[in-house]
Each structure stands twice: as C-alpha cells, then as structure tokens.
Z-matrix of the N, CA and C atoms (Angstrom, degrees):
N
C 1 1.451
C 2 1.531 1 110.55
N 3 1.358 2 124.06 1 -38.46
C 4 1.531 3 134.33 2 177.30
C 5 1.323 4 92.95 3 -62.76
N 6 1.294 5 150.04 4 -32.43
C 7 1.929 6 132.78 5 -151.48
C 8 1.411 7 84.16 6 -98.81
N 9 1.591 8 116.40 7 -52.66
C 10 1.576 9 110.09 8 178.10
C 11 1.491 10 113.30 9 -46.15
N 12 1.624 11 146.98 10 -70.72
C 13 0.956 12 132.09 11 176.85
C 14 1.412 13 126.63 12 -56.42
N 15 1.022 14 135.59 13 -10.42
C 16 1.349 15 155.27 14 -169.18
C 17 1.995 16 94.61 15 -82.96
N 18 1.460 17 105.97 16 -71.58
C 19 1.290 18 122.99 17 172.19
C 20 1.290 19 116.61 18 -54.49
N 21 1.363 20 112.17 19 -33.82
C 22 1.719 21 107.27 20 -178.19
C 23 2.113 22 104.54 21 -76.89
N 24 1.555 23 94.16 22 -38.07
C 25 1.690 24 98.52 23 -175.39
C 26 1.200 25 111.00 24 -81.91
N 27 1.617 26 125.99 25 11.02
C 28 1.585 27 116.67 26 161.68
C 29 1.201 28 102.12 27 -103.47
N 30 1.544 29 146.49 28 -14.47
C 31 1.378 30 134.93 29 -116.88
C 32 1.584 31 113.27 30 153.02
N 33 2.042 32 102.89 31 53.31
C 34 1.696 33 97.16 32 -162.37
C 35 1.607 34 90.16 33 -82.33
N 36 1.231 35 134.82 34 -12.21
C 37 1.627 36 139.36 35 -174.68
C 38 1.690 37 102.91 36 -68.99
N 39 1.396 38 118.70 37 -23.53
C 40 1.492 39 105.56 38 -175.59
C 41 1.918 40 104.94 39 -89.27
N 42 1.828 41 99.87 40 -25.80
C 43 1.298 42 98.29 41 176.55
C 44 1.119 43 130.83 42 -47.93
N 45 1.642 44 100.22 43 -62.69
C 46 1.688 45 119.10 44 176.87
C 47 1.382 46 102.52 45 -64.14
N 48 1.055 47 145.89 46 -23.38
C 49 1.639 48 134.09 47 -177.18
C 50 1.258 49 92.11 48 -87.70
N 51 0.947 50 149.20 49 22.33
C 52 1.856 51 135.02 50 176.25
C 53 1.516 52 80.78 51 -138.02
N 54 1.353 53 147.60 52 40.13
C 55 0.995 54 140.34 53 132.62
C 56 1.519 55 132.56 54 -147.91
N 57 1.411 56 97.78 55 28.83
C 58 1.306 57 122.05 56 -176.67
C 59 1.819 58 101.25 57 -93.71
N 60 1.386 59 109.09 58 158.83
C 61 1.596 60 112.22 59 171.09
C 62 1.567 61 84.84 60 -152.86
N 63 1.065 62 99.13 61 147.68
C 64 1.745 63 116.00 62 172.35
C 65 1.562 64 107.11 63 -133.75
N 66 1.526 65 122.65 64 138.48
C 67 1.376 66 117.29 65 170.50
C 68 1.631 67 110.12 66 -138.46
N 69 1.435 68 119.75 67 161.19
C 70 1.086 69 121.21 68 -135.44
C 71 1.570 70 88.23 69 173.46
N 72 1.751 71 92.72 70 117.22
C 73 1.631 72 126.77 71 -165.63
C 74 1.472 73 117.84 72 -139.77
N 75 1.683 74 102.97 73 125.57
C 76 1.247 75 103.79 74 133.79
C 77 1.492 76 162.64 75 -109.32
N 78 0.712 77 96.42 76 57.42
C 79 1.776 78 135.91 77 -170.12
C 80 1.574 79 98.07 78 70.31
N 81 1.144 80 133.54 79 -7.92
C 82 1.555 81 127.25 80 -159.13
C 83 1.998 82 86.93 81 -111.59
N 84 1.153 83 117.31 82 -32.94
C 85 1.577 84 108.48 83 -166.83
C 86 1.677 85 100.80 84 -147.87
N 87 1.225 86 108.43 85 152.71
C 88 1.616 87 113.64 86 166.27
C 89 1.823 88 95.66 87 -122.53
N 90 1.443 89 85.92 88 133.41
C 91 1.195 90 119.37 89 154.91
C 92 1.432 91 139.63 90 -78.89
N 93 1.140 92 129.23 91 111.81
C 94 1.740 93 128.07 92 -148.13
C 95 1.529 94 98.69 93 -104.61
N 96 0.925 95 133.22 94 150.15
C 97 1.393 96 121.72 95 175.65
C 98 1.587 97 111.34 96 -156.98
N 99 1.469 98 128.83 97 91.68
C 100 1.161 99 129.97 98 177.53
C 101 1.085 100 136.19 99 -101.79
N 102 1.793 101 122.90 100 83.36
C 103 1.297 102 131.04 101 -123.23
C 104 1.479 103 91.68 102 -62.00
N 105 1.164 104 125.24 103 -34.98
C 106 1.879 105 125.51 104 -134.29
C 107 1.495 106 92.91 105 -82.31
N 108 1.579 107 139.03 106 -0.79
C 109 1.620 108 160.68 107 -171.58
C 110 1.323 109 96.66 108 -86.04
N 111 1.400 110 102.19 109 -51.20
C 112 2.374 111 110.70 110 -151.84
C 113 1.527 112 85.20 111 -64.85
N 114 1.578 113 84.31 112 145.49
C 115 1.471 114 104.05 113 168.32
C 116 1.398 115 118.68 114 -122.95
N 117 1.757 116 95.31 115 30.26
C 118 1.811 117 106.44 116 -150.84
C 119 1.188 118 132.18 117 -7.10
N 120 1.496 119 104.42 118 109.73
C 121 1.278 120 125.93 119 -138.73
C 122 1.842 121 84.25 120 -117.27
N 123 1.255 122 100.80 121 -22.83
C 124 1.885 123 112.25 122 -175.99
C 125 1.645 124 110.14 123 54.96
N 126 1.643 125 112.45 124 35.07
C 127 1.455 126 112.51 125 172.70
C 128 1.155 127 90.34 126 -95.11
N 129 1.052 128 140.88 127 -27.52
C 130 1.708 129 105.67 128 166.64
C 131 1.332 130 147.34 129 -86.24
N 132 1.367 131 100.59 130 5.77
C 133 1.627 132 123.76 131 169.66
C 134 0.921 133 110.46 132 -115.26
N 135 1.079 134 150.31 133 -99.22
C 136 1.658 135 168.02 134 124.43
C 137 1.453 136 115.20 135 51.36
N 138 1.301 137 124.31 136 120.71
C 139 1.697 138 123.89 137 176.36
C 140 1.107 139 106.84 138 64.77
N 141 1.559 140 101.18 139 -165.51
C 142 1.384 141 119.51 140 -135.92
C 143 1.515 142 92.75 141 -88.82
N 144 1.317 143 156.04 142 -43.26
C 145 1.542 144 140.60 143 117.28
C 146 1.543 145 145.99 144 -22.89
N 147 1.638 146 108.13 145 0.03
C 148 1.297 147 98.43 146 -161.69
C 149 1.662 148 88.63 147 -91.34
N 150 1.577 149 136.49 148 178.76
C 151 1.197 150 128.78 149 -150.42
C 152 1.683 151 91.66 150 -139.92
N 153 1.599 152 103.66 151 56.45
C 154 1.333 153 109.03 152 -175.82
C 155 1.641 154 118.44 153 -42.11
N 156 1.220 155 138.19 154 -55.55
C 157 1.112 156 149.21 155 -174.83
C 158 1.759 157 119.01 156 -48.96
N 159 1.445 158 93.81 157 -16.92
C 160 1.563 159 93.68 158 163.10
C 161 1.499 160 93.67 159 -141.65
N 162 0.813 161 162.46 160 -28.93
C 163 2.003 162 140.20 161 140.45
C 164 1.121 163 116.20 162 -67.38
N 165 1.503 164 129.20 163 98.43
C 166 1.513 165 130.73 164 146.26
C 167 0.770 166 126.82 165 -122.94
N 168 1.227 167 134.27 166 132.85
C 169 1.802 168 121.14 167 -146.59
C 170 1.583 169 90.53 168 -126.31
N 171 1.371 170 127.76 169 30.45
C 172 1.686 171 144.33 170 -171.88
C 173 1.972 172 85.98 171 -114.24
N 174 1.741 173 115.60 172 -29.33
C 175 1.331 174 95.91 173 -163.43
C 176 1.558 175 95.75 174 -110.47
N 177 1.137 176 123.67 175 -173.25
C 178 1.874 177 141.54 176 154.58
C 179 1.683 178 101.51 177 -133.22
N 180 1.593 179 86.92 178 146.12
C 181 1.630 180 129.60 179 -53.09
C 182 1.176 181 107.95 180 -19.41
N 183 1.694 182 110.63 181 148.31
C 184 1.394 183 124.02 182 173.68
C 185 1.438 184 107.22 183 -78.36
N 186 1.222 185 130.38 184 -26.97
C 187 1.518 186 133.48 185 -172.18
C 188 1.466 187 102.96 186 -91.60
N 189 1.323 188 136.05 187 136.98
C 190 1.184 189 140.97 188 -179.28
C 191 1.675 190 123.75 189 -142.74
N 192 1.617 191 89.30 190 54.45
C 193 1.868 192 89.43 191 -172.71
C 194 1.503 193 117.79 192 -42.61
N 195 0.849 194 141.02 193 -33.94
C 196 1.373 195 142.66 194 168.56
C 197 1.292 196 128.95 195 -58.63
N 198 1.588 197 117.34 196 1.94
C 199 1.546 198 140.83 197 162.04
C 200 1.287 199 123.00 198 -69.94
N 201 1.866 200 112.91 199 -12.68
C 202 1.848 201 110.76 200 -161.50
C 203 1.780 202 71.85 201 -174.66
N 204 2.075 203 73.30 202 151.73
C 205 1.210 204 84.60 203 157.85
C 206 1.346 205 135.09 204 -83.87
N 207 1.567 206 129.99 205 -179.86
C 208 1.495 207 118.24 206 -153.93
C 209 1.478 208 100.47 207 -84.56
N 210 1.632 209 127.05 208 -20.36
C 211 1.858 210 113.19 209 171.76
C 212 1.139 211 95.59 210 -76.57
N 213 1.715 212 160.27 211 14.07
C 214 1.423 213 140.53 212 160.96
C 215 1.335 214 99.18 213 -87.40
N 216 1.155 215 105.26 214 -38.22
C 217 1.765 216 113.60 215 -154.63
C 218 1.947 217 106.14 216 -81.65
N 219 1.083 218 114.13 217 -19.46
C 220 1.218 219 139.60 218 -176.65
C 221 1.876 220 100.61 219 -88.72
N 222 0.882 221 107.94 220 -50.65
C 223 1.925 222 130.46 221 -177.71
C 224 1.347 223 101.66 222 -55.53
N 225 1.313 224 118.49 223 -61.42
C 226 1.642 225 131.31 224 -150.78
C 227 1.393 226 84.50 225 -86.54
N 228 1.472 227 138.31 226 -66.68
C 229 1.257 228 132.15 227 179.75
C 230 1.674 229 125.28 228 -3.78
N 231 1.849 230 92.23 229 -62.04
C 232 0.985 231 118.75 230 -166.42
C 233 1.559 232 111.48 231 -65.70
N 234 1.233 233 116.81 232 -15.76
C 235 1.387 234 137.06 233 164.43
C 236 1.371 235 125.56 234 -55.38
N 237 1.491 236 112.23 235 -11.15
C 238 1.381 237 114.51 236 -137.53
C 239 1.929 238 78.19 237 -108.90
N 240 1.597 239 98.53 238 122.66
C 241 1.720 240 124.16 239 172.46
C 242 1.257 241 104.15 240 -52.37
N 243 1.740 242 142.44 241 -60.02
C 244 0.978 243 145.07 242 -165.10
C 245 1.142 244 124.20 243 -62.10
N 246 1.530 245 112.69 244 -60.21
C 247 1.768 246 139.29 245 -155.12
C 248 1.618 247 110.59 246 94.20
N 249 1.212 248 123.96 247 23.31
C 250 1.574 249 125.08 248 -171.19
C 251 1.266 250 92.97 249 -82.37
N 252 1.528 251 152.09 250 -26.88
C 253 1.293 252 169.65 251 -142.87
C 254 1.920 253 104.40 252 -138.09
N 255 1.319 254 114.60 253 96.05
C 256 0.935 255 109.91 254 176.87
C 257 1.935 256 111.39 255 -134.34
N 258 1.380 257 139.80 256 164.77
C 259 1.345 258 115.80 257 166.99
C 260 1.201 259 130.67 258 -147.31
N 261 1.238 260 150.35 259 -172.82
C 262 1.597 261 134.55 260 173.93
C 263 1.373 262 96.22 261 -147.12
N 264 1.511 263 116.15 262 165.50
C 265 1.239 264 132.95 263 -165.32
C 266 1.705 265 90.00 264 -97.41
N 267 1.331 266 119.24 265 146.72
C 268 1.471 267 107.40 266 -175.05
C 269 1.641 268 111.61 267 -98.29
N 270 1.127 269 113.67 268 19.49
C 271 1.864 270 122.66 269 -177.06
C 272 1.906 271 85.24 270 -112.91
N 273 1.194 272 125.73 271 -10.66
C 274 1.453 273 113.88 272 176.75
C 275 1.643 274 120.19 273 -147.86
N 276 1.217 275 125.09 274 148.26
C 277 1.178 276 131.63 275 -168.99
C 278 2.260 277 100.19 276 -41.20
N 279 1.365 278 90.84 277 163.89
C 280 1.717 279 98.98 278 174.82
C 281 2.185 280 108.17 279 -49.23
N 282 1.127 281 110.68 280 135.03
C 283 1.308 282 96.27 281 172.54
C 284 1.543 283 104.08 282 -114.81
N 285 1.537 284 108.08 283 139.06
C 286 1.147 285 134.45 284 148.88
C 287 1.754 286 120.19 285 -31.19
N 288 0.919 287 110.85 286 144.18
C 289 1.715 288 125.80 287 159.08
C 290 1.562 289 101.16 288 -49.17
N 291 1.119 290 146.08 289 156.94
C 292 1.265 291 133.64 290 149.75
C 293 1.957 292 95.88 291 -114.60
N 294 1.273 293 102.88 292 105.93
C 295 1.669 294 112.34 293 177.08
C 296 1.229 295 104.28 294 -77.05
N 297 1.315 296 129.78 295 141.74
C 298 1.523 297 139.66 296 162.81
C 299 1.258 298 106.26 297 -105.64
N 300 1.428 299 126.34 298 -10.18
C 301 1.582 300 100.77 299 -160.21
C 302 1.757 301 87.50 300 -123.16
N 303 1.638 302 119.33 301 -177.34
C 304 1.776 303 109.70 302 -171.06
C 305 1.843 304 74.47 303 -92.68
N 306 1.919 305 103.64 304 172.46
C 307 1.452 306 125.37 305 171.78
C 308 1.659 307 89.68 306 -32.46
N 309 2.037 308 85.22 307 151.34
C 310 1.253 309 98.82 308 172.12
C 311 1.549 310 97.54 309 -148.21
N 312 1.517 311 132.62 310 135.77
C 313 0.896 312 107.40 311 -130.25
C 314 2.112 313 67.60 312 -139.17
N 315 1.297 314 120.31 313 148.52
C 316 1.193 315 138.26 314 -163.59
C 317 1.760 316 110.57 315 -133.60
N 318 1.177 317 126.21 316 121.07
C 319 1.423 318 107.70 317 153.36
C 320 1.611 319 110.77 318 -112.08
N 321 1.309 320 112.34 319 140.11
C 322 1.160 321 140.62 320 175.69
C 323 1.416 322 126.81 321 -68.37
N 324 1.800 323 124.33 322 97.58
C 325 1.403 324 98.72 323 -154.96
C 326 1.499 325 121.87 324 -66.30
N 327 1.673 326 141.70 325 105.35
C 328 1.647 327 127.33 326 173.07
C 329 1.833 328 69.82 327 116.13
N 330 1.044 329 156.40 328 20.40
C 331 1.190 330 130.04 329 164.72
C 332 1.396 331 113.92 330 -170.47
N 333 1.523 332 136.29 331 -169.58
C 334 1.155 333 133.35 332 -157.34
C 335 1.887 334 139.79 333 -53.46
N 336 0.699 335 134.60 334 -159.95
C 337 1.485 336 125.93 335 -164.05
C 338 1.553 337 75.36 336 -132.93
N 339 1.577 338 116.17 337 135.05
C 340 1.803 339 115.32 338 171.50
C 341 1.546 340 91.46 339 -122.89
N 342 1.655 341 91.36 340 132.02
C 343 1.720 342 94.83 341 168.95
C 344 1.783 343 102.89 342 -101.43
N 345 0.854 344 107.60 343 139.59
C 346 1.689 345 96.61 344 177.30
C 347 1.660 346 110.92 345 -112.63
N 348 1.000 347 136.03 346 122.96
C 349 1.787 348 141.39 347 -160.62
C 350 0.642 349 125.20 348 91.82
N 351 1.392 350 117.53 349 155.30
C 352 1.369 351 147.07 350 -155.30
C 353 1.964 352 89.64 351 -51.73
N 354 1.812 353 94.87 352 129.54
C 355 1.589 354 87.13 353 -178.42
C 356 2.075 355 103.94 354 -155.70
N 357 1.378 356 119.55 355 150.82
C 358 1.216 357 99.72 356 171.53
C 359 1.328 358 107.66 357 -120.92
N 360 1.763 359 99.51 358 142.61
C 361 1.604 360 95.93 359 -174.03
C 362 1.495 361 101.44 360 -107.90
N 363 1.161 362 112.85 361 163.63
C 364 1.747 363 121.86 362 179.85
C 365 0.814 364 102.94 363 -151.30
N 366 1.895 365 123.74 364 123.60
C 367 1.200 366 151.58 365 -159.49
C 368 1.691 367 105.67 366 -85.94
N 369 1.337 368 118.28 367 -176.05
C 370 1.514 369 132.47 368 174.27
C 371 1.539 370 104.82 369 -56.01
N 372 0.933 371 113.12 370 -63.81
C 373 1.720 372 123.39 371 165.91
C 374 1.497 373 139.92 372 -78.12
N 375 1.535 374 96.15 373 15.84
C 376 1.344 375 112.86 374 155.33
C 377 1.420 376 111.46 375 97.01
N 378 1.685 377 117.86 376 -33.11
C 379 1.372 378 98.41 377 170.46
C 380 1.051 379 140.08 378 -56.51
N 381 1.550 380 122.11 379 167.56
C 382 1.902 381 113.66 380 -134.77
C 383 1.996 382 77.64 381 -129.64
N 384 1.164 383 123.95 382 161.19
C 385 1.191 384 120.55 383 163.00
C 386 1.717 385 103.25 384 -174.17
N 387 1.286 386 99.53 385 142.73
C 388 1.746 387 122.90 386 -141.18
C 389 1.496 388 81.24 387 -89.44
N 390 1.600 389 134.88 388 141.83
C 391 0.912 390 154.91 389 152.73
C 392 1.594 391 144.17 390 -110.39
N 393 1.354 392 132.38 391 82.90
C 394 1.533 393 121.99 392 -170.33
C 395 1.761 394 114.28 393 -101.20
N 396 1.015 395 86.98 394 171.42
C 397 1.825 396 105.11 395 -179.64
C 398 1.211 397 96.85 396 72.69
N 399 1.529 398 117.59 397 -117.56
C 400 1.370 399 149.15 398 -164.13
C 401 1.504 400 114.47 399 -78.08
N 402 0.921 401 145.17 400 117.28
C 403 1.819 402 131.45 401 155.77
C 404 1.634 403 103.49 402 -114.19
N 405 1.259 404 103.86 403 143.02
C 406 1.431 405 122.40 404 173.64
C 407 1.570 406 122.61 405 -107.36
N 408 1.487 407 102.77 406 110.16
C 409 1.855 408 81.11 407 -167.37
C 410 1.922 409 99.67 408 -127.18
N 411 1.586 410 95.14 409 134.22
C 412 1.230 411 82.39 410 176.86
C 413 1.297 412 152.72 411 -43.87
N 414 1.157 413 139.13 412 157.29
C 415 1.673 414 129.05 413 166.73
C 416 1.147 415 101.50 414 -122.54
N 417 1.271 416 134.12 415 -28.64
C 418 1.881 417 113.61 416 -165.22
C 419 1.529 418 116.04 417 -91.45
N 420 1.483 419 105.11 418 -5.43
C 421 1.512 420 103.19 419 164.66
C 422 1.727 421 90.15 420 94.28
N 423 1.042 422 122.83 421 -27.09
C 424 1.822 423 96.52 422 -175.32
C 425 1.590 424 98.75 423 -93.87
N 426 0.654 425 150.49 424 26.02
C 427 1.700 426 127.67 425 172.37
C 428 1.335 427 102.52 426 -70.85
N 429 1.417 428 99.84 427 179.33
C 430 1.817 429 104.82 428 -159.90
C 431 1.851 430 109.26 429 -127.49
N 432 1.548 431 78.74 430 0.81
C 433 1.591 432 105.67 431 -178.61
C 434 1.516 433 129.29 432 -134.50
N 435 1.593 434 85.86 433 27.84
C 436 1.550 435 109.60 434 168.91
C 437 1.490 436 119.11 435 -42.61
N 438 1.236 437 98.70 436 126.71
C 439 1.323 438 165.68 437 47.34
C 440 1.482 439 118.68 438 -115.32
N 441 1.320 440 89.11 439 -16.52
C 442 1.934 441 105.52 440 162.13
C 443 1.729 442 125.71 441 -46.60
N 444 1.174 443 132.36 442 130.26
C 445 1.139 444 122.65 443 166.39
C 446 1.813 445 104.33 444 -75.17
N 447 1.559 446 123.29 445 141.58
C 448 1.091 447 116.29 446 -169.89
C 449 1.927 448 92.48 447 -128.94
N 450 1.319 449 119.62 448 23.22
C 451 1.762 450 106.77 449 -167.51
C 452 1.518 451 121.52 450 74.90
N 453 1.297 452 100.50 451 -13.84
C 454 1.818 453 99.37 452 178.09
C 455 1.398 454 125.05 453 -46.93
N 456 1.423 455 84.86 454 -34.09
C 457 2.189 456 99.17 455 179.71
C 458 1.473 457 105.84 456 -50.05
N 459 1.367 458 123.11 457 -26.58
C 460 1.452 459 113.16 458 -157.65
C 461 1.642 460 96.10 459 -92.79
N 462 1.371 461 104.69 460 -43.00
C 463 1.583 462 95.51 461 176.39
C 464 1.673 463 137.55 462 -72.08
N 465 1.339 464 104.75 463 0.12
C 466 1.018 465 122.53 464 -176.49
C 467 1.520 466 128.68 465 -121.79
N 468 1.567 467 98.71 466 2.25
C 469 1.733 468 125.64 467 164.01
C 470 1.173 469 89.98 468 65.85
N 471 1.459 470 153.70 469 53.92
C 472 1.240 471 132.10 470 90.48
C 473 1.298 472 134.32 471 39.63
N 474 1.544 473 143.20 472 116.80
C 475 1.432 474 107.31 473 -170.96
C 476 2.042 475 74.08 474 -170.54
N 477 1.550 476 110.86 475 144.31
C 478 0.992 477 116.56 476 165.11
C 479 1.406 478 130.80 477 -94.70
C-alpha cells in the first residue's frame, strides 16, 4: 500500500493511464485501446503502413474508426508490438489472436521484451492473468506498470 501511494504522489497520471480502456466503433468493429500497454511504437500511425486516417494522435479522439475500412483497421491492429490496441467484431464476443505457433519471445533493441502467445502471467502476490497476442514486458526497470512495459524506456534513455 506504501509503493502504491508513494507511486500515485509522484506520478498519479501514469496510475490512472494503466487503468484506463477506451473503445471506439464503427458499428462493424470496436476498437479497444488501453493506453497504460502502448509503448508507442507509432506502427499504427506512422509511415508508409501506419493507418493514419483512423490513428492520429495530432487529432481528438485519436482513434477514428470511421477513417478505413474494418479489414485495414482489423490488419494494422494486428501490428500492434504491445497489445494496447486490441478489437472485437460487435455481432460477437472480443476475439482472441488465434496463435499457431508455441510463445515466441522477442527483445526489442532500447526497449521492451515482447512475448507473443497465448501466456499466463502471475504477479508478486500470485494473481494469475490470461494473456494473448502480444505482451510487453519491461526491461529498464522504471515502468509504473510493472511487469508491463509502459514507454518509460524512451523517456529515460534506455539503451541496451
């Protein structure tokens, strides 16, 4: 309880963003978006793939399903390093990744460790919590949403 208040009275903006979810529809798909995950990675905006017209983080709302159709918007998602960007079809429950291959596990050069598949994590105190696609797990030791990667690496020059 002391690291929690401690952490909330340096930094209550990283708290509430690691427990925020935002969603955002066009009647064909919802868009999940759990900022306190992004490790802005800018694959979903950015260059010659990024899918500016519904990610621009220059406008509000930053999410703009109504920019692409729902197989782009569904496509580019799937792009996404973290899992902060995830979506479901709205005629059916949230869908899963369907993984074919066992964990595959990535390090990121200057930034997070990506596990990719179906995986369960279990905290200091034992709770267990189900993980698919993407996981982002810190390396530089400051995130605020440890074991989570939260982007801290970048502000804090990070470097492998």
């Amino acid at each position: 309880m002391v690291k929690f208040l401690l952490l909330f009275w340096l930094n209550p903006y990283i708290y509430f963003m690691s427990e925020i979810t935002k969603k955002y529809t066009n009647g064909e798909v919802t868009i999940v978006w759990k900022p306190g995950m992004c490790i802005h990675s800018t694959k979903c905006w950015k260059g010659e793939e990024g899918l500016i017209d519904v990610f621009n983080p220059r406008e509000r709302p930053w999410i703009k399903p109504e920019g692409a159709l729902t197989e782009a918007i569904v496509a580019q998602i799937e792009k996404c390093p973290s899992g902060a960007l995830s979506y479901y079809y709205n005629e059916a429950t949230e869908v899963a990744a369907e993984i074919k291959e066992s964990q595959v596990v990535e390090v990121l050069k200057n930034g997070p460790l990506l596990v990719y598949g179906n995986i369960m994590v279990k905290d200091k105190d034992g709770n267990q919590t189900s993980k698919s696609n993407v996981t982002a797990f810190c390396r530089c030791g400051q995130s605020a949403n440890k074991p989570y990667c939260d982007g801290t690496h970048v502000k804090c020059g990070f470097e492998d």
